[in-house]
C-alpha positions in Angstrom: 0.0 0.0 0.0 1.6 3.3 -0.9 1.7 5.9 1.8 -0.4 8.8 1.8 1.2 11.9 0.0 0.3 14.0 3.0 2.7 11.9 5.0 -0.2 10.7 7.4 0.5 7.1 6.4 -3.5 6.7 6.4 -3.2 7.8 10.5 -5.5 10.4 11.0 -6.3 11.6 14.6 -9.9 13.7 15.4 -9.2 15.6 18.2 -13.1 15.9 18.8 -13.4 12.4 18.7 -11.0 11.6 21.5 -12.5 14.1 23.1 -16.0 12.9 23.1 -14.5 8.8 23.5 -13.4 10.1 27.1 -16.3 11.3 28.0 -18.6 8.3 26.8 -15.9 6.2 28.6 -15.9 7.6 31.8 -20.0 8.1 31.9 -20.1 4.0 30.8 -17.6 3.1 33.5 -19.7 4.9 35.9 -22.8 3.3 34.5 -21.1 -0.1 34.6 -19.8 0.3 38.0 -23.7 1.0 39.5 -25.5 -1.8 37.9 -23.7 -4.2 40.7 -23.1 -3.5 44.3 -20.1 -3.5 45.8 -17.9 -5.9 47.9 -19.1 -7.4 49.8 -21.6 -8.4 47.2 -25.3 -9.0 47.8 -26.0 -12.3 50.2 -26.8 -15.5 48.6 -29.7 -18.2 49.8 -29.2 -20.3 52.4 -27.6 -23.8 50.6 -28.2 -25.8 53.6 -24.8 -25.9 54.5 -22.2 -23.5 56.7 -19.4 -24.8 54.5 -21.0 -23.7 51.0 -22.2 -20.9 52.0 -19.0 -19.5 53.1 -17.8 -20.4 49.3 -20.5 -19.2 47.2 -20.1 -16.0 49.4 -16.6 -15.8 48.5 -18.0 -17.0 44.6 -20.1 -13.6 44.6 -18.1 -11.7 46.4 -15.1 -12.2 43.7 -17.1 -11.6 41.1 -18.5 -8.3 42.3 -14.7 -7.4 42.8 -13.8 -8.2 39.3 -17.2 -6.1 38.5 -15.6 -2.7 40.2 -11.8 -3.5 38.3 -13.7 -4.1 35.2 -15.8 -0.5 35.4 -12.4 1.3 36.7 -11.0 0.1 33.5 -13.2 1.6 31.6 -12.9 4.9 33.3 -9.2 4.6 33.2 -9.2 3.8 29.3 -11.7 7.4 29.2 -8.9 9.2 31.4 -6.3 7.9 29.2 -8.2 9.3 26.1 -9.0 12.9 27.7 -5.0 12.4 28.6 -4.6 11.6 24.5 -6.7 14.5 23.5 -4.9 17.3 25.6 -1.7 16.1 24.1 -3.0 16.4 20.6 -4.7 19.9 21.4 -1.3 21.2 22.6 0.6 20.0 20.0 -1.7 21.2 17.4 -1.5 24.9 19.2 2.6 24.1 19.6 2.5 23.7 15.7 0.2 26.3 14.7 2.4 28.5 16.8 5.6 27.5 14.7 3.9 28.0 11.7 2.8 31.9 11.9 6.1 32.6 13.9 7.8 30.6 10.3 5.0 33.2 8.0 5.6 36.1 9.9 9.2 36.0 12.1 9.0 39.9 13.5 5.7 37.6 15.8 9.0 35.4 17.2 8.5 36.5 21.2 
């Protein structure tokens, strides 16, 4: 595949669209995160026994545990986006900068 005479190589970043991936990140991780309590997770039925009890506790317990890492992922994945975006946005300002100081160097502070 020939690479893209305006030397993107096909790579193409949307600043808006990093933009608004953080957000719906963070607002699903937050959604994901509420649709299951906590640890310790909710109690289970009586199984008749002391000894399973104790394990299917620990069962849903774990579970809701992997729940909460699961929804800070995806809030860490929409911090690591907004993180992405600001870098982009600076950079963009950084080059815009270097351009009109390159048109117009009496602007060179």
């Amino acid at each position: 595949m020939p690479a893209d005479p305006s030397g993107s190589d096909g790579f193409q970043v949307v600043i808006r669209d990093l933009q608004q991936a953080a957000q719906t990140f963070r607002a699903e991780g937050t959604t994901f995160k509420g649709i299951m309590p906590g640890v310790p997770g909710p109690s289970v039925p009586d199984g008749g026994s002391a000894g399973f009890d104790t394990i299917a506790q620990a069962v849903v317990d774990a579970i809701c545990a992997l729940h909460l890492q699961i929804s800070g992922d995806i809030t860490g994945h929409g911090t690591k986006l907004q993180r992405a975006h600001d870098n982009y946005s600076r950079t963009e300002e950084s080059l815009t900068t270097l351009i009109g100081q390159i048109d117009n160097p009496n602007a060179i502070k």
